[in-house]
C-alpha positions in Angstrom: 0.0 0.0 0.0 1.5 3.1 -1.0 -0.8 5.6 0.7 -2.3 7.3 -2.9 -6.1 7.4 -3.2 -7.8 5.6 -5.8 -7.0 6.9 -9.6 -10.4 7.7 -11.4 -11.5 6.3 -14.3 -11.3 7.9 -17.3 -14.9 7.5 -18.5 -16.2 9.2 -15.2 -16.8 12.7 -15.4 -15.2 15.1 -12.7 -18.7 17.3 -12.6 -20.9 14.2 -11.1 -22.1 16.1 -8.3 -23.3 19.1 -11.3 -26.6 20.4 -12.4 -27.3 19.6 -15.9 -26.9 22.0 -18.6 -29.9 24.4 -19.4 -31.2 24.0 -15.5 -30.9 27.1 -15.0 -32.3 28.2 -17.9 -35.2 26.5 -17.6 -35.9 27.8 -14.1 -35.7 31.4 -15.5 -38.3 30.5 -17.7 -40.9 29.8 -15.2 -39.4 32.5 -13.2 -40.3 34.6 -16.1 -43.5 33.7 -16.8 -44.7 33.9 -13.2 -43.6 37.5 -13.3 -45.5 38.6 -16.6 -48.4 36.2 -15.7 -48.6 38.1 -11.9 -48.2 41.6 -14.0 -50.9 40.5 -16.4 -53.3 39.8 -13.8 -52.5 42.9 -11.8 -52.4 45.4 -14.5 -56.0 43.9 -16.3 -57.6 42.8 -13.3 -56.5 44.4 -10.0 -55.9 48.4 -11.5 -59.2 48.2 -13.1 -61.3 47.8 -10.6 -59.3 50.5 -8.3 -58.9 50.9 -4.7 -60.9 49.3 -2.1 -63.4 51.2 0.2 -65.6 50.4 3.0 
């Protein structure tokens, strides 16, 4: 025993523990579309009907 750690393999790739690619991107879709959806519905819904009173 020589005291060296295991060698990896050569077909293992050293980003295992990673996100995959376009994660991100995806999530900032949605993110996205929740904002213009909440802005649709508060611009043609909510700022129509005006403040509320008693």
């Amino acid at each position: 025993m020589s005291g060296e750690g295991p060698t990896p393999s050569p077909e293992r790739p050293d980003d295992l523990g990673g996100h995959p690619k376009g994660t991100l991107a995806i999530l900032g879709v949605y993110g996205l579309l929740f904002v213009v959806g909440w802005l649709i519905m508060y611009f043609w819904v909510f700022v129509p009907r005006g403040v509320l009173t008693e």
